[in-house]
Wavefront OBJ file of the C-alpha trace (Angstrom):
o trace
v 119.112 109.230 28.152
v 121.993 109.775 30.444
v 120.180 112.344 32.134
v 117.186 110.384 32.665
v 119.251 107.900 33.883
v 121.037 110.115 36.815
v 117.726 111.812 37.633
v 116.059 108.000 37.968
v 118.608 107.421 39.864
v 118.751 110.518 42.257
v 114.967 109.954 42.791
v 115.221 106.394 43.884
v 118.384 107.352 46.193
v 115.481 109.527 47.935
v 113.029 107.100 48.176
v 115.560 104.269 49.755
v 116.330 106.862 52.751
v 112.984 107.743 53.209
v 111.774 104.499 53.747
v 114.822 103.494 56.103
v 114.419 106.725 57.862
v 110.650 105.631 58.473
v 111.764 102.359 59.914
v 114.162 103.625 62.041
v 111.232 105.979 63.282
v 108.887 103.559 63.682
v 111.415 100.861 65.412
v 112.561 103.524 67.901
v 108.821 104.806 68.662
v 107.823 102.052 70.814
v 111.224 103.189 73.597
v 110.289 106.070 73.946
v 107.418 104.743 76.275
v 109.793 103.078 78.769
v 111.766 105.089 80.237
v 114.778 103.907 82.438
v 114.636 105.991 85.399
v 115.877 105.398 88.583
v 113.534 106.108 91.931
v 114.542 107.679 94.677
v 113.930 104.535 96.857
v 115.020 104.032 100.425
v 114.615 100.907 102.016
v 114.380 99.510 105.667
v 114.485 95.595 104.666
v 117.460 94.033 104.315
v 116.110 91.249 101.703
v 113.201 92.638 99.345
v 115.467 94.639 97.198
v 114.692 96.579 93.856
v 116.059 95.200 90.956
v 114.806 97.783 88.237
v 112.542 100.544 88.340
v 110.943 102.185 85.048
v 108.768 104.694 84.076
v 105.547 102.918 82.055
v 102.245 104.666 81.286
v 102.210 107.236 83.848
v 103.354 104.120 85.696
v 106.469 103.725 88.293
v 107.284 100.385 87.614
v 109.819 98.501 90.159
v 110.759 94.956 90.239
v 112.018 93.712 93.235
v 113.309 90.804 94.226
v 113.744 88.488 97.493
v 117.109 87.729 98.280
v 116.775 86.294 101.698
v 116.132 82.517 102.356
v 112.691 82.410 103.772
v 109.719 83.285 101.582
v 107.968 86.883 102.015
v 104.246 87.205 102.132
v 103.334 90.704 102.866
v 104.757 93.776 102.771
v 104.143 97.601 102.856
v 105.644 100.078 100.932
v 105.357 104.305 101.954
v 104.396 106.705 99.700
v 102.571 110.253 100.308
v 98.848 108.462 99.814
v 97.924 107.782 103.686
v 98.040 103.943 103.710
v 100.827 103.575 100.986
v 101.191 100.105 99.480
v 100.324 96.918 101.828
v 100.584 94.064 100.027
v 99.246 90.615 101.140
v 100.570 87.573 99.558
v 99.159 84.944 102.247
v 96.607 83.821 99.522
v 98.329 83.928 96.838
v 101.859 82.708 95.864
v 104.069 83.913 98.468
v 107.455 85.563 97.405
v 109.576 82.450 97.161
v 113.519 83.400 97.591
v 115.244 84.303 94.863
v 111.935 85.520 92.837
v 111.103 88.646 91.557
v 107.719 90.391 91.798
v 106.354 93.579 89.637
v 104.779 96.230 91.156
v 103.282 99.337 89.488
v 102.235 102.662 91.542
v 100.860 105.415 89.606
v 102.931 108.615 89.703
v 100.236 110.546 90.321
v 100.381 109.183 93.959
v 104.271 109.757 94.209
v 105.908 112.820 95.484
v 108.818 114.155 93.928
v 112.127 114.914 95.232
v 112.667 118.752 95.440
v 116.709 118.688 94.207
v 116.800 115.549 91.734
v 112.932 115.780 90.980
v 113.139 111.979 90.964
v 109.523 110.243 92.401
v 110.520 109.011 95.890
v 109.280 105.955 97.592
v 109.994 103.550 100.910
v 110.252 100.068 101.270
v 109.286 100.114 104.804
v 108.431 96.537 105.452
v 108.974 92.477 104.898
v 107.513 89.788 106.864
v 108.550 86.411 106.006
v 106.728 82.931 106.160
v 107.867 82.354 109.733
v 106.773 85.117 111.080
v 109.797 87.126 111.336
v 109.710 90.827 109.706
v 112.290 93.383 108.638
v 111.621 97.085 108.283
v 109.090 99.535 110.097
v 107.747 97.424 113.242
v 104.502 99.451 113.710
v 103.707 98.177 109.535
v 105.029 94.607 110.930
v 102.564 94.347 113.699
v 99.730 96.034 111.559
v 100.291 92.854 109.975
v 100.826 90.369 111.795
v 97.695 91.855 113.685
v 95.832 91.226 109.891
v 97.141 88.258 109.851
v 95.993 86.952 113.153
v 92.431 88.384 112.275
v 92.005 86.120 109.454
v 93.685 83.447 111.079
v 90.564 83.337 113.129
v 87.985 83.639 110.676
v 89.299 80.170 109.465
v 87.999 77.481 111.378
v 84.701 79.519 111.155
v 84.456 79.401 107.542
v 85.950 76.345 107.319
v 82.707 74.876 109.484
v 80.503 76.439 106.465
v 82.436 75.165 103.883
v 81.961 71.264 105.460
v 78.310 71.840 104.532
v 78.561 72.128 100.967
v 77.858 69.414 99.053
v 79.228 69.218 95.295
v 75.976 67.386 94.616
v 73.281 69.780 96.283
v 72.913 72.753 94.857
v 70.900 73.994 98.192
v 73.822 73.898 100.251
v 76.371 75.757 97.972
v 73.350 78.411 97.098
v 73.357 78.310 101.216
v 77.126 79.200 101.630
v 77.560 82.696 100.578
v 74.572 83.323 103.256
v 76.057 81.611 105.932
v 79.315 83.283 104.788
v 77.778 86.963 105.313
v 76.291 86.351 108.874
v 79.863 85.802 110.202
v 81.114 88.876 112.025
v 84.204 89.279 114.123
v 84.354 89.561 117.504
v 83.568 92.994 119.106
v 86.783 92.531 120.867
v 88.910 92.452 117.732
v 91.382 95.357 116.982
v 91.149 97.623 113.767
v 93.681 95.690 111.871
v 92.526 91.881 113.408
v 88.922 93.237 112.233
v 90.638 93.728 108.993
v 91.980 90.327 108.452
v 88.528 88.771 109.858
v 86.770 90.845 107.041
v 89.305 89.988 104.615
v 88.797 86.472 104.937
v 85.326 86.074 104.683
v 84.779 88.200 101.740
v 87.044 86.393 100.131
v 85.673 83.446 101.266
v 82.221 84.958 99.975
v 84.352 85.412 96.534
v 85.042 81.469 95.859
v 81.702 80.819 97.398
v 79.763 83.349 94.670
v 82.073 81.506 92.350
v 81.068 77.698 93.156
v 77.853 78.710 92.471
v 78.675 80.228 88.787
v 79.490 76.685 88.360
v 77.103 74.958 90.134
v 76.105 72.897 86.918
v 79.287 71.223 87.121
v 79.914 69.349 90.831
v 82.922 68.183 89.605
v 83.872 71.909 89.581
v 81.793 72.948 92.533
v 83.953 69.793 94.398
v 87.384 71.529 93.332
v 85.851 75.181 94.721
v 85.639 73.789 97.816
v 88.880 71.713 98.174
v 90.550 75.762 96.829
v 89.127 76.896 100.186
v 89.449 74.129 102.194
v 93.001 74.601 101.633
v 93.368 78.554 101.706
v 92.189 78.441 105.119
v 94.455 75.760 106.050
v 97.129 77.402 104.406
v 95.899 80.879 107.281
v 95.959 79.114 109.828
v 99.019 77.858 109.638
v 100.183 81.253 108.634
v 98.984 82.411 112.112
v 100.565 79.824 114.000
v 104.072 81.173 112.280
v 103.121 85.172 113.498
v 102.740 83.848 116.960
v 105.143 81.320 117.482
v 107.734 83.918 115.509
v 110.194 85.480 116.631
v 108.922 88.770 115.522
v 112.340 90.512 115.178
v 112.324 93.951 113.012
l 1 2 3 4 5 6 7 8 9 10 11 12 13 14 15 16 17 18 19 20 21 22 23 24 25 26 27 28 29 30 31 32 33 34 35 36 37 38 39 40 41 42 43 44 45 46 47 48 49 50 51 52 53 54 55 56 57 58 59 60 61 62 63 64 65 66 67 68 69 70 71 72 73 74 75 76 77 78 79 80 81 82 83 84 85 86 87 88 89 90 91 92 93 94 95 96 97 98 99 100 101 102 103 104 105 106 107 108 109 110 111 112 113 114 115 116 117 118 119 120 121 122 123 124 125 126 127 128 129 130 131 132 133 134 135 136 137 138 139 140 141 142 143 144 145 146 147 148 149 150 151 152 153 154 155 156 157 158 159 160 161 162 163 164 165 166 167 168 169 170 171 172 173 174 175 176 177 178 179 180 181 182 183 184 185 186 187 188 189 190 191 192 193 194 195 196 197 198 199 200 201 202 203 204 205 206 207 208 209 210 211 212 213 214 215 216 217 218 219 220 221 222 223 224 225 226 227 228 229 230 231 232 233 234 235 236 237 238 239 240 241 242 243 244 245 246 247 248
């Protein structure tokens, strides 16, 4: 009985570290996905700064953060794909100060530093609400040159948009149509063409999307207010990039 007793024992001794050493397993498992590993990141701004960067499904995953005192709302990041990273935050939420903002770049699109083999990337570029940039000036004027693109597409699609009635379905059906015949000027450069194009078809976007609620002019009515709005909110935006002080 004594025996039987020990080897009970023994057995269930077994079983309790199994199980433990499963959950230990199973609790680390997850970690082993995100990996804390530190870019090789230069940066030419002074205030979008890099507050973390991990590794994530095949992901490099940085959050950065803006530490100045004006709000950001584009910039470009360089990389060994052509264009890099431009990002455009004029329509969204801009980059208030003191907020962070996650970006993830596939590594596939990284290059790898020869001596650390750490993925490298640049922060080349900030611009801020007022119009005032830090980093690489020919990425600055790229877009401010965007910028001022869109900036005139505004009052153009804004003449559309006072068409649409909430109550008509004829006239929102008529939008994206009167949206697509709108072309920039022939005078435009690339990146002014850019922003022209930019803001239509995004125009186009909320206009396609009135009409998925056309059944509802309650919601059509709150489309167009959305746009009314976003191209207030460019043009304004323009006024900043000229009147600006551009400084790098």
């Amino acid at each position: 009985m004594k025996l039987s007793g020990r080897i009970s024992s023994t057995i269930l001794f077994v079983l309790v570290i199994g199980i433990v050493g499963t959950v230990l397993y199973t609790t680390r498992t997850p970690k082993a996905s995100v990996q804390e590993i530190p870019a090789l990141v230069t940066n030419e701004t002074e205030h979008l700064q890099v507050v973390s960067s991990t590794i994530e499904a095949g992901k490099l995953v940085l959050v950065v953060k803006n530490t100045g005192d004006q709000p950001i709302i584009g910039y470009h990041f360089d990389w060994k794909a052509k264009e890099g990273l431009s990002g455009d935050l004029t329509n969204s939420n801009a980059l208030a100060p003191g907020s962070r903002l996650i970006i993830a770049i596939p590594l596939n699109q990284l290059e790898r530093d020869a001596t650390t083999g750490l993925y490298k990337l640049n922060i080349a570029m900030a611009i801020f609400e007022d119009g005032n940039a830090e980093g690489n000036w020919t990425h600055a004027q790229n877009y401010r040159d965007k910028i001022a693109g869109a900036t005139l597409a505004a009052p153009q699609i804004q003449a559309k948009v006072d068409r649409v009635s909430p109550l008509s379905i004829t006239t929102v059906e008529a939008l994206n149509s009167d949206l697509q015949k709108l072309t920039p000027p022939q005078k435009l450069g690339k990146w002014q063409t850019i922003g022209y194009e930019g803001a239509v078809i995004r125009a186009r976007s909320k206009a396609e999307d009135m009409l998925r609620r056309q059944q509802s002019p309650d919601k059509v009515e709150k489309g167009i207010i959305e746009l009314r709005k976003s191209m207030e909110r460019q043009a304004a935006f323009g006024r900043n990039i000229v009147e600006g002080r551009k400084s790098q």
